[in-house]
C-alpha positions in Angstrom: -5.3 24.5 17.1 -8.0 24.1 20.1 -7.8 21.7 23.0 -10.8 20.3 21.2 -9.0 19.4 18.2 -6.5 17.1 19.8 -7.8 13.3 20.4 -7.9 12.5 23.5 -5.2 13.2 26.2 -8.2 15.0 28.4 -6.9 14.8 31.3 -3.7 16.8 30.1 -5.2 19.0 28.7 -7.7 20.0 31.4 -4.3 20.2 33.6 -2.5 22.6 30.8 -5.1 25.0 30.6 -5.3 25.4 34.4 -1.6 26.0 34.6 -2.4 29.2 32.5 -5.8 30.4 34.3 -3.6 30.5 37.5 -0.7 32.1 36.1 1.7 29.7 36.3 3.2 29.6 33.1 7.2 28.3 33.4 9.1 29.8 31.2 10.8 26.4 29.5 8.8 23.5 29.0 9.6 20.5 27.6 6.5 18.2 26.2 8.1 14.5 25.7 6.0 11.6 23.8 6.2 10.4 20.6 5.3 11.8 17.3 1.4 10.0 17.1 0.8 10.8 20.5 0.1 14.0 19.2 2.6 15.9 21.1 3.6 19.0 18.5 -0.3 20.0 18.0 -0.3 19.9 22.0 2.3 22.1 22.4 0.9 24.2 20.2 -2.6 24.1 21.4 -0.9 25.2 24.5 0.6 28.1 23.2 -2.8 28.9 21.2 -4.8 28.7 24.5 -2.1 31.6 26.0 -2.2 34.1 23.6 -6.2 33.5 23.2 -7.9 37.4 23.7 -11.6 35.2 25.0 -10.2 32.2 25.7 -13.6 30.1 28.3 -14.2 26.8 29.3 -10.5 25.7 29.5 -10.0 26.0 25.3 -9.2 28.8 23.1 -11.7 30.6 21.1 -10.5 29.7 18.0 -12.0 32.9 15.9 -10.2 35.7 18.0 -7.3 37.3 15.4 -4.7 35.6 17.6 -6.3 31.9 17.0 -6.7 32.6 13.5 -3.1 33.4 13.3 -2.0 30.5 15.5 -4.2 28.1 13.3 -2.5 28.8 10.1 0.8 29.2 11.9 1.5 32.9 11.0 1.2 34.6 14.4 4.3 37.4 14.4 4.8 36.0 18.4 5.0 32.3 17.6 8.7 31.4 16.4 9.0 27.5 15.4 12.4 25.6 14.9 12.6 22.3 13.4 15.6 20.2 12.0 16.3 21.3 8.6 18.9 19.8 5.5 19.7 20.2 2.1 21.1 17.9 -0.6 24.2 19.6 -2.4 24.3 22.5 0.3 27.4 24.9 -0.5 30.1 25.4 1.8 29.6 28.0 4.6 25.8 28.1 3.6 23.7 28.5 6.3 20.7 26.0 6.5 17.8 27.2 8.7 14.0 26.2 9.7 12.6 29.7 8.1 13.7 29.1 4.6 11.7 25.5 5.1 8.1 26.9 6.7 6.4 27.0 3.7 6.7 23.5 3.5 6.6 23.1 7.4 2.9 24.7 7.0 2.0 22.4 4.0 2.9 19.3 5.8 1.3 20.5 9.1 -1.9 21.3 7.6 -1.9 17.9 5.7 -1.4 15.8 8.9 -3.3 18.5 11.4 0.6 18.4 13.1 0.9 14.5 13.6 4.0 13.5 11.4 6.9 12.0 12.0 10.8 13.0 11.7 11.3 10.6 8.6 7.9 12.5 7.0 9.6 15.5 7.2 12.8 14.2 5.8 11.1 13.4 3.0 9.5 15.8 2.3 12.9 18.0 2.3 13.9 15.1 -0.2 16.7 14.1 1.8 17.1 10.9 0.7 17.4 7.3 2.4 20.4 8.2 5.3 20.2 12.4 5.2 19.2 13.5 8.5 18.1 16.8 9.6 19.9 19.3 11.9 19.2 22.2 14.1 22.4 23.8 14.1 24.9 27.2 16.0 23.6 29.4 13.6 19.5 28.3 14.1 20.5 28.8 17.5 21.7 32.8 17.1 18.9 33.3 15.0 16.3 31.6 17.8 18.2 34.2 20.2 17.4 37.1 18.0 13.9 36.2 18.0 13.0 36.2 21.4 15.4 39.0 22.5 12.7 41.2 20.3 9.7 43.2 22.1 6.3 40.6 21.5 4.1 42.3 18.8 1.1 41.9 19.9 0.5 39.4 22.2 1.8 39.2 26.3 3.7 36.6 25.2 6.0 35.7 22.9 6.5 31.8 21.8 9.6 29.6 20.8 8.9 25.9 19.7 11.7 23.4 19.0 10.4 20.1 17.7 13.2 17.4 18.3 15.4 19.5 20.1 17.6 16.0 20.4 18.5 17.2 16.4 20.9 19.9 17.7 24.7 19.8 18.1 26.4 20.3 20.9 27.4 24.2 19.9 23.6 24.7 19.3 22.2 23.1 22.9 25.2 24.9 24.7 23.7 28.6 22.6 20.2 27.1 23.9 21.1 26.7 27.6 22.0 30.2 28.0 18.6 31.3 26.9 17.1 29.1 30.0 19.4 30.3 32.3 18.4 33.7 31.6 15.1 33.6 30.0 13.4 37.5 29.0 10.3 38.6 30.6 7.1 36.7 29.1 9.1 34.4 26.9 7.8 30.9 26.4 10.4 28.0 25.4 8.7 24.9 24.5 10.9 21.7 23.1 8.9 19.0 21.8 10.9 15.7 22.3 11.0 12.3 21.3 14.2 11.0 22.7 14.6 13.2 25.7 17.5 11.4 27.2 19.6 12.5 24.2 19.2 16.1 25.7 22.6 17.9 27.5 21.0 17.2 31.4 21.7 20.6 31.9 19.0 21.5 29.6 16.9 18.9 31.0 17.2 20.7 34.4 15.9 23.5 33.4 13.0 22.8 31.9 9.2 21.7 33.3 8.3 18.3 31.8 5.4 17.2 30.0 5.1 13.9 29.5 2.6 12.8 26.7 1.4 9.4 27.3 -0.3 6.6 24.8 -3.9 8.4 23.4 -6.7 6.4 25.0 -8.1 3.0 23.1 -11.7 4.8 23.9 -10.4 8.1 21.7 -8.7 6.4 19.5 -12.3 4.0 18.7 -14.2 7.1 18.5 -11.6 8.3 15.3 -12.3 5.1 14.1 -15.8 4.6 14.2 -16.1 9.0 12.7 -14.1 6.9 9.5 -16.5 4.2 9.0 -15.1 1.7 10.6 -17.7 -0.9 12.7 -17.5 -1.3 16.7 -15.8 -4.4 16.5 -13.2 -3.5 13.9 -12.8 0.0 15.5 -11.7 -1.6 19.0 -9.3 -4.4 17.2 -7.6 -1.3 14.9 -7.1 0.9 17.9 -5.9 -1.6 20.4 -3.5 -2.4 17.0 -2.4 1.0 17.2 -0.6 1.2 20.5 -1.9 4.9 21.3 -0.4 6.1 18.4 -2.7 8.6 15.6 -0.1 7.8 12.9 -0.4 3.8 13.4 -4.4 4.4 13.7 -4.3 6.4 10.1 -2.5 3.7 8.9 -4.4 1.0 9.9 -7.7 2.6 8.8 -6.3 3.6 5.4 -5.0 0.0 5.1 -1.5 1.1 4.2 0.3 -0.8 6.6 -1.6 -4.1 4.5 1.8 -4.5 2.8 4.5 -3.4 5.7 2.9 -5.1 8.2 3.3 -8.8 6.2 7.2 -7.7 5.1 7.6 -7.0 9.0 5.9 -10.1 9.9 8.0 -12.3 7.6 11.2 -10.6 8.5 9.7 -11.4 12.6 9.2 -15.0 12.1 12.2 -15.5 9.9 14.4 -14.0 13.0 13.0 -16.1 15.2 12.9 -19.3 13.3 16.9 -18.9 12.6 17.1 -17.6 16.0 16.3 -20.6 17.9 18.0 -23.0 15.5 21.4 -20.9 16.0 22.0 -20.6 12.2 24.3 -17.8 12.7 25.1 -17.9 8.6 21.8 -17.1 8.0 21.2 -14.8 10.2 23.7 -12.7 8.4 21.8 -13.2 5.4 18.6 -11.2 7.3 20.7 -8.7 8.9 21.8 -7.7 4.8 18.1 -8.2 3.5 16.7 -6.1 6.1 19.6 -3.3 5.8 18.2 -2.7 2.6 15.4 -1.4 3.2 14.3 2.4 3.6 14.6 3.7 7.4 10.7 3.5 7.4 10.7 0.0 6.8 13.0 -0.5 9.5 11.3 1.4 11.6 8.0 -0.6 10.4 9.8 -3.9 11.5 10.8 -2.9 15.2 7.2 -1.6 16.1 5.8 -4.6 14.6 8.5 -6.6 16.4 7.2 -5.3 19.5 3.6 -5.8 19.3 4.2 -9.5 18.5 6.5 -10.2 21.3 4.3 -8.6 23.4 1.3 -10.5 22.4 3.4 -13.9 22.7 4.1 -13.1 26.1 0.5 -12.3 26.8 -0.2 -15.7 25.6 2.3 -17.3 28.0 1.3 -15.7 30.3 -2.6 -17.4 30.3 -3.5 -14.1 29.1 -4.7 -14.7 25.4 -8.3 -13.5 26.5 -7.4 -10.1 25.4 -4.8 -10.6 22.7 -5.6 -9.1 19.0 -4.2 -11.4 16.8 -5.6 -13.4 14.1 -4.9 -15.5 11.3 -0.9 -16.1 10.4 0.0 -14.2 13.4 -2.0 -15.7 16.0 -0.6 -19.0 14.7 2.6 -18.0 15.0 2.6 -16.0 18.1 0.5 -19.8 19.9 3.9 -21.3 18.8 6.7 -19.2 19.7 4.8 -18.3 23.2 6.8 -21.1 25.0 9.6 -19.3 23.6 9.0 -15.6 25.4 9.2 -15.4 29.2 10.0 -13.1 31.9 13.4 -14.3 31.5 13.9 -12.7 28.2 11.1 -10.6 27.5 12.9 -7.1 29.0 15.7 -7.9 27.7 14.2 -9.1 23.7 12.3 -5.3 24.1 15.8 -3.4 25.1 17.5 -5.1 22.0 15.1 -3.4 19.6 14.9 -0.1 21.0 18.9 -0.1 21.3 18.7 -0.9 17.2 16.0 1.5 16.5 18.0 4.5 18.3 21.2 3.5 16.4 19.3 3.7 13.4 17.9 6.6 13.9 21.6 7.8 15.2 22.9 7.0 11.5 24.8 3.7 12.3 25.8 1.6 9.7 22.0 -0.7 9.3 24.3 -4.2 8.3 26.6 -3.7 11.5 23.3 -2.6 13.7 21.1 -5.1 12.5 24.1 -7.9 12.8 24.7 -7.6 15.9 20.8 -7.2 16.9 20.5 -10.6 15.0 23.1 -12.3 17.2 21.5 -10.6 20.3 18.1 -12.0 19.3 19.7 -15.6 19.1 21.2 -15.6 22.3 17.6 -14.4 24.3 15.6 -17.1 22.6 17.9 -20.0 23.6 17.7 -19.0 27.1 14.6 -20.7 27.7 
C-alpha cells in the first residue's frame, strides 16, 4: 500500500516519509488512532515506503518486487501479529496470528486495511462475547522472527495491531525486545487504546498519533461514489473522520442502526430526566441484548447527538447536521446539555464503551451508565 492510497492524513504522511529520507528510522513506533482513521494501512504504507528499491516523490513505487510483495502482504521481511481465538480450542493448544493470515489477507484486501477489532472477530466466528488474544507463546514466536537475518530487504518489519490484546506475560516478552532491539529491526504497534499499554512499553516507543481524516478527503471519497456536493459534505461531516462510518453512510447501512441508536438515545434521556429509575433498568436489559456492534453503534451515535445539542445551546446550530426526528429532538433536549454536564455525559460513555469492550457483564455496565446518565441530566 502507497502513501497515495491512504485518504487523507497528508500532512502525516509527508512527515513519515521524511523521517525515512533522513535516516531516522526509530526502531519501535507506535501509530495510535482509531480503526477508520486508517491507521493499520498507514503503518503499513510506512513500512512499504522503507523497504521500497525506487522509492521518489515521498511515496513508494509500488511495482518494484518489494511493493508487490508488501501489497499482497507476502514480503518474507514483513511479520504481522494480530489478536487471534478459536471456539472449542483444546487444552495446551497454541493459538497464533499465522495459522489465521489467510483470512487476515482476505479481510485486508476486502476493506483495503480499514476494519475494525469486532470485524475481525467475526470473521474468526467468535461469537457475540469471544475476544481475541495475542498471547506468551505469539510473543516467542514474534522473537524468533526478528532474531533471523532479513532476507532481502535492509530491514526487517514486525507489526502488532492492538497490541492492548496481549496479556501481561506477552507485553513483559515484548518489552525485552525494545530494550534490546537487533540491528535494522522495525517494531510498529498499531493501537486503539494506548493507555491500556504496560507504560514501560509506552516509553519505549516513538508515537504516532493518527488524527480524524479531513471532512475535505473524506468529500472527495464521497463525491468518487456518486454522491452530490451537498450530500457528500452532510455524510462526511456525519462521519466524524472516520472511513468505516463514511462506507457506512454511503452504502446506507447504518439506515437501520442509526434509528435503533436513536430510539435507544431519546428513550435514555426521556427516562433520564423524569428519574424513572424502574425503567431505566428496563433499557439497560433491552440494550444488553444486543450484539457488541450494536452497542458500539449506540455510544458513537450517542456522541454525535450530544454533541450536536450542545452545539445548539451553545447558539451554534449554524453548522449543526441534523435533520428531521433528530433535529427535533436535539432543539428540545438542548436546554438540557451544558458545560456543566457535557464532559462529564461524554466520559460516561467512553467509560461503558471500554468496559464493553473489556468483557464486563453489558446489564451491570449499561446499569450503572443508565443511573449515571440520570444524575448528569438533572443537574441543570
Amino acid at each position: 500500500m502507497k502513501f497515495s492510497d491512504i485518504i487523507g492524513h497528508d500532512e502525516l504522511k509527508r512527515r513519515l516519509a521524511a523521517q525515512i529520507d533522513m535516516g531516522r528510522v526509530s526502531h519501535a513506533q507506535l501509530f495510535t488512532g482509531l480503526s477508520g482513521y486508517g491507521t493499520l494501512p498507514l503503518a503499513l504504507a510506512y513500512v512499504q515506503y522503507l523497504f521500497c528499491e525506487h522509492r521518489s516523490g515521498g511515496d513508494s513505487c509500488g511495482v518494484c518486487p518489494s511493493c508487490v510483495q508488501l501489497s499482497q502482504l507476502a514480503h518474507p521481511d514483513l511479520h504481522l501479529v494480530f489478536p487471534v481465538n478459536k471456539r472449542e480450542k483444546k487444552s495446551g493448544e497454541a493459538v497464533i496470528s499465522d495459522l489465521f493470515i489467510d483470512k487476515w489477507r482476505e479481510i485486508w484486501s476486502e476493506r483495503s486495511g480499514v476494519f475494525t477489532a469486532e470485524e475481525w472477530y467475526s470473521r474468526l466466528d467468535l461469537g457475540k462475547t469471544m475476544k481475541g488474544l495475542i498471547t506468551a507463546k505469539e510473543s516467542e514466536e514474534i522473537i524468533k522472527k526478528l532474531s533471523f537475518k532479513s532476507y532481502s530487504s535492509e530491514y526487517k518489519a514486525m507489526i502488532v495491531w492492538l497490541p492492548e490484546a496481549m496479556n501481561q506475560e506477552a507485553a513483559n516478552k515484548i518489552l525485552k525486545i525494545l530494550e534490546e532491539p537487533w540491528d535494522k529491526t522495525l517494531f510498529i504497534l498499531v493501537s486503539e487504546r494506548p493507555e491500556q499499554l504496560l507504560a514501560t512499553i509506552t516509553s519505549r516507543t516513538q508515537e504516532v498519533s493518527v488524527g480524524r481524516i479531513e471532512i475535505p478527503a473524506l468529500v472527495a471519497m464521497a463525491r468518487a461514489a456518486g454522491k452530490g456536493e451537498d450530500e457528500a459534505l452532510n455524510m462526511a461531516r456525519l462521519a466524524g473522520g472516520s472511513v468505516l462510518e463514511l462506507r457506512e453512510l454511503i452504502n446506507g447501512a447504518t439506515d437501520e442502526a442509526r434509528a435503533q441508536s436513536f430510539e435507544l438515545f431519546t428513550r435514555l434521556m426521556r427516562l433520564a430526566y423524569n428519574d424513572k429509575h424502574l425503567e431505566l433498568f428496563e433499557w439497560a436489559d433491552d440494550i444488553s441484548a444486543l450484539t457488541r456492534e450494536g452497542q458500539r453503534q449506540f455510544f458513537l451515535h450517542s456522541v454525535r447527538l450530544l454533541r450536536e445539542a450542545y452545539m445548539i445551546h451553545a447558539g451554534l446550530a449554524s453548522i449543526s447536521y441534523l435533520w428531521g426526528e433528530e433535529l427535533k429532538f436535539c432543539r428540545n433536549f438542548a436546554p438540557y446539555i451544558g458545560n456543566q454536564n457535557i464532559e462529564i455525559l461524554v466520559e460516561e460513555i467512553e467509560r461503558a464503551m471500554l468496559q464493553i469492550q473489556q468483557n464486563g457483564s453489558p446489564r451491570i455496565v449499561f446499569t450503572h451508565f443508565a443511573l449515571a446518565v440520570s444524575k448528569q441530566i438533572n443537574r441543570l
